[in-house]
C-alpha positions in Angstrom: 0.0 0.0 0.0 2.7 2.5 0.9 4.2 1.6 -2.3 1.0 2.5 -4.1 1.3 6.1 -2.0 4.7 6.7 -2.8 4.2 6.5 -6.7 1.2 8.5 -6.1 3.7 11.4 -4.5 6.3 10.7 -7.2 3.5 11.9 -10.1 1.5 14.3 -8.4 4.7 16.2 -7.4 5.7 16.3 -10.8 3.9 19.3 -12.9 4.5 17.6 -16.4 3.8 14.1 -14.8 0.9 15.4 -13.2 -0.3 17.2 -16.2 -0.3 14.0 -18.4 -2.2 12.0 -16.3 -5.1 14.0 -15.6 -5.8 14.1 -19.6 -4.7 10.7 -20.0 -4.6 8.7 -16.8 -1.9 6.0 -16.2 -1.9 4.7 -19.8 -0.5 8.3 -20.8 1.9 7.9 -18.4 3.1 4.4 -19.6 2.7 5.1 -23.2 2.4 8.4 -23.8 0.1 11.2 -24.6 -1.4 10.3 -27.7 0.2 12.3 -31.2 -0.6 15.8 -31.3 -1.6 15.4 -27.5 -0.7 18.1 -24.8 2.5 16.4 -23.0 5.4 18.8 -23.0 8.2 17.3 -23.2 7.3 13.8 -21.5 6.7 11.0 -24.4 6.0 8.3 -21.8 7.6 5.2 -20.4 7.0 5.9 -17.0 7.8 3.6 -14.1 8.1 3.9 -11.0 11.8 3.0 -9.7 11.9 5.1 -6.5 12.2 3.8 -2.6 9.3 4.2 -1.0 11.2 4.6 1.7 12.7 7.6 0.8 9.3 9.2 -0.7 8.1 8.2 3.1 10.9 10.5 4.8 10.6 13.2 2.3 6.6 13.4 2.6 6.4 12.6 7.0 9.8 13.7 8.0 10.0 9.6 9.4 11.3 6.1 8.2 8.2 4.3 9.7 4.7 5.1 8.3 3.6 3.2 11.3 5.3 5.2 14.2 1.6 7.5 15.2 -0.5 4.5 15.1 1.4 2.1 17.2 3.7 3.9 19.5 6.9 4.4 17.7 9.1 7.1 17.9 11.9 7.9 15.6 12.6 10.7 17.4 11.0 12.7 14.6 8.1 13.9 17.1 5.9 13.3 13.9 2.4 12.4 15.4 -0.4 12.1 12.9 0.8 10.5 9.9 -1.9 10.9 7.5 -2.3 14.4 8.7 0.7 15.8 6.8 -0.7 14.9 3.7 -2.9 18.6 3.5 0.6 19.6 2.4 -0.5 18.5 -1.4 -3.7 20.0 -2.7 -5.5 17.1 -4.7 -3.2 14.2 -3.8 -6.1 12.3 -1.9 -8.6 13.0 -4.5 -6.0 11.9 -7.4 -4.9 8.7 -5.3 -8.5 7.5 -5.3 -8.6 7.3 -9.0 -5.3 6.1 -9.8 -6.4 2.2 -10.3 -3.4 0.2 -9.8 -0.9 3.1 -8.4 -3.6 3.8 -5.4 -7.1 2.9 -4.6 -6.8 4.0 -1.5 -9.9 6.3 -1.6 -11.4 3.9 -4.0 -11.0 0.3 -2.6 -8.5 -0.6 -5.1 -5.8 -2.7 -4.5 -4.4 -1.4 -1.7 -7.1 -3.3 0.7 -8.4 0.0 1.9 -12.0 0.2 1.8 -14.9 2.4 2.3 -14.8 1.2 5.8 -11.5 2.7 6.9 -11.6 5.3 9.0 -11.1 9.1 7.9 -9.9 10.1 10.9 -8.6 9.9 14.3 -11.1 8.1 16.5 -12.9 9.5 19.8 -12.2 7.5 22.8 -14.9 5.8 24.6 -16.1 7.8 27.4 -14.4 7.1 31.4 -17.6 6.8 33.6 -16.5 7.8 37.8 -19.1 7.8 40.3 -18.8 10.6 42.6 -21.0 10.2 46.1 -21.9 13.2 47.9 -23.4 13.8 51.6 -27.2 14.5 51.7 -26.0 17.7 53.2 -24.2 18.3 50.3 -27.2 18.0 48.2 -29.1 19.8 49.9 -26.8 23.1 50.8 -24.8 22.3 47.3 -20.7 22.1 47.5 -17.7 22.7 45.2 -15.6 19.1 44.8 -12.1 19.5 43.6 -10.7 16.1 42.4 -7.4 15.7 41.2 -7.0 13.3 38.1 -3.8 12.1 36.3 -4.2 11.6 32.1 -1.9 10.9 29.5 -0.9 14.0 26.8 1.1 13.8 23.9 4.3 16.3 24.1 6.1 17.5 21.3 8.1 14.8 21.1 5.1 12.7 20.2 5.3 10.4 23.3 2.7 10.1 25.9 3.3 11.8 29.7 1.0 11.5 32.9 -0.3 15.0 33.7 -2.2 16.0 36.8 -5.2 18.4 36.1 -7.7 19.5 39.1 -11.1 19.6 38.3 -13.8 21.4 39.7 -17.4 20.1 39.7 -20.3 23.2 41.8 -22.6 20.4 43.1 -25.8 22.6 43.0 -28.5 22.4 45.4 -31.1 19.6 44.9 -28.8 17.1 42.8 -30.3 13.7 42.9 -28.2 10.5 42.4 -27.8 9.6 38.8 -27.4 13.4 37.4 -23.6 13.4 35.4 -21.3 16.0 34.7 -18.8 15.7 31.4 -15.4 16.8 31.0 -15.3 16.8 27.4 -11.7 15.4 26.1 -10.2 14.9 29.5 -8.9 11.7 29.3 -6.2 10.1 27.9 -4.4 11.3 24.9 -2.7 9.2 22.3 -1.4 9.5 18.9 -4.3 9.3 16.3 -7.0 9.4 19.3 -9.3 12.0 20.6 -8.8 12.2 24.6 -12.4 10.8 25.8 -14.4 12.5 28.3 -14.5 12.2 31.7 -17.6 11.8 33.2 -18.8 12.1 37.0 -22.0 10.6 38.1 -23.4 11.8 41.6 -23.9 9.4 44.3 -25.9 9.5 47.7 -24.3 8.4 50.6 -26.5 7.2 53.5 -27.3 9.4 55.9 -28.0 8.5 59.5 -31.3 10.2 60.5 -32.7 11.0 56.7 -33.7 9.0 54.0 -34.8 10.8 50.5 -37.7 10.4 48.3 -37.8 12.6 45.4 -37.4 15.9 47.1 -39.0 15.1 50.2 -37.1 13.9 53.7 -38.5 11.2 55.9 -37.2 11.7 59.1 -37.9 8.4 62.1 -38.8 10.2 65.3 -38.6 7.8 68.1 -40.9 8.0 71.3 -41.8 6.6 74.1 -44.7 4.8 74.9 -45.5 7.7 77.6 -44.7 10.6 75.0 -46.9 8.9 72.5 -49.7 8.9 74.8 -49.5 12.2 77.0 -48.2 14.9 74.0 -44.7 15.3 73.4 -42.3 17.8 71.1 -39.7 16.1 68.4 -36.6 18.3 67.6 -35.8 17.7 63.6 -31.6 18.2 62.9 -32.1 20.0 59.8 -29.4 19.4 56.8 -29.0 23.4 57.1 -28.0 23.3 60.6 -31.4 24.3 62.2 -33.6 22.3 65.3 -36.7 22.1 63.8 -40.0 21.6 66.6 -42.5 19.5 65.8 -45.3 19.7 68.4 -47.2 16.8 69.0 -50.3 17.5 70.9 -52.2 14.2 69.9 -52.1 10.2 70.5 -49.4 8.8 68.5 -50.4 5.7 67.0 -48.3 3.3 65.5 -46.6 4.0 62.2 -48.2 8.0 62.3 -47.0 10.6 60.5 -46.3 14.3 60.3 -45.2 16.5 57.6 -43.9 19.7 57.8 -44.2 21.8 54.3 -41.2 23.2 52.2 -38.6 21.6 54.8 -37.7 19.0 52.4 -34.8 19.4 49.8 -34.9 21.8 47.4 -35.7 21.3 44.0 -32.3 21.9 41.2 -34.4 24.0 39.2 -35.8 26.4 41.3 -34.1 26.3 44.7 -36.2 28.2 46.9 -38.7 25.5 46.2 -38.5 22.4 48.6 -40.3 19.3 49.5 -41.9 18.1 52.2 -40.4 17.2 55.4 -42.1 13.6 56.8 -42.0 12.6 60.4 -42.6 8.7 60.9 -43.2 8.0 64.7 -41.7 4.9 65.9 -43.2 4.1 69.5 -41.2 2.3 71.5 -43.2 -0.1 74.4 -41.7 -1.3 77.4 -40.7 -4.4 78.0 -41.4 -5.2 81.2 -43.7 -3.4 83.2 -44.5 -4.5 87.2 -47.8 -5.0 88.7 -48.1 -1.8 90.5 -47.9 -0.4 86.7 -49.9 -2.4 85.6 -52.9 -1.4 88.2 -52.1 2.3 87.6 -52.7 1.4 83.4 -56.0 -0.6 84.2 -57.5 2.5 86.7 -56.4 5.0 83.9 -56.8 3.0 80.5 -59.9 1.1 82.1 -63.8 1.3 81.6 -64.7 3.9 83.5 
């Protein structure tokens, strides 16, 4: 195939050369131009006698048509083979119609088809989950991580480099929602870094759990508290003690919501859920017989 490139390079770099074969194509430049044709001085004969080699080095500044694609370094720094060739106005265009002497556009001989790629491919995408406190959700936090990617330098080899990036959790984030670092992963010769994406996490949290933008919050009581009115103090995730009066019999399993005391919603902040108190009542287990009596008088038909 490189072959095939090379004699491409040796004609199209050649005015006269080139001349003759867009009239006549390659049979001009075998035979020559037919009599009383536009040729110059060229009356044919052509072949192709050069190293590919050498066209190689003279076109890519490198030996080794293979040194972007697979790691090697000639200590050119060349990185990109196929890149260099916008140095030649036409030559990819020509090389597609060139039947034996390319193809390469054209699925010729060179093996080539429609199906190789036209350019450096884009990395698949580096998926990190990143778990944040409920407080953090809720109040919303700025989460510096440090990561370490490969770049190519100018000496076309690939170095770790440390890059911080910074990721403003807003307020009301729910588990699942991403942020994309677009092209900040690895780097390599002929590949587009991928992107680095972050996927928000909840950690547990020891007195909340979240549903949607609501908080349900367990409040446990006694047996006594449940019966005879109590008040619940809420931790809120903002740092407040929240009252919740209870001037009623607790039942098992009750509940009691407090409006816009949930988490807010990402949208529109200053909107918030609900805040839902489950009462867990906790009974005695024991109780002696002077109890007892006092339950029966109190509890008792009357």
């Amino acid at each position: 195939m490189f072959g095939n490139v090379s004699e491409a390079y040796d004609v199209l770099s050649d005015k006269e050369k080139r001349a003759v074969y867009d009239k006549y194509g390659k049979a001009g430049l075998e035979g020559g131009p037919p009599t009383g044709g536009a040729g110059g001085s060229f009356k044919g004969g052509y072949k192709f006698q050069g190293d590919p080699n050498d066209v190689f080095k003279r076109v890519f500044g490198t030996n080794s048509p293979f040194a972007s694609f697979m790691g090697e370094d000639d200590g050119t720094g060349i990185a990109g083979i196929f890149g260099g060739m916008g140095g030649m106005p036409g030559m990819a265009a020509h090389m597609g119609g060139m039947g034996g002497m390319g193809g390469m556009a054209g699925g010729g001989s060179s093996g080539m088809g429609s199906g190789a790629s036209s350019g450096p491919r884009k990395a698949q995408a580096v998926r990190t989950q990143l778990n944040c406190t409920l407080e953090e959700l809720y109040n919303g936090a700025t989460k510096r991580i440090r990561v370490t990617r490969k770049r190519v330098g100018s000496d076309g080899k690939a170095k770790s480099e440390p890059k911080i990036l910074e990721i403003k959790v807003k307020p009301g984030w729910k588990a699942g929602t991403s942020v994309t670092f677009p092209k900040e992963g690895d780097e390599a010769p002929g590949v587009i870094p991928a992107d680095l994406v972050f996927v928000i996490g909840e950690k547990p949290h020891a007195h909340f759990t979240r549903k949607g933008n609501d908080l349900v919050y367990k409040a446990r009581v006694s047996l006594l508290e449940a019966l005879t009115d109590c008040t619940v103090t809420v931790p809120t995730l903002d740092g407040r003690r929240l009252p919740v009066a209870c001037n009623e019999v607790l039942a098992p399993g009750v509940t009691k919501t407090k409006r816009g005391e949930g988490m807010p919603s990402s949208k529109s902040p200053a909107t918030k859920g609900d805040l839902v108190v489950q009462f867990d009542v906790q009974y005695p287990t024991h109780l002696s017989e002077a109890q007892k009596g006092l339950l029966r008088r109190a509890l008792g038909p009357q």
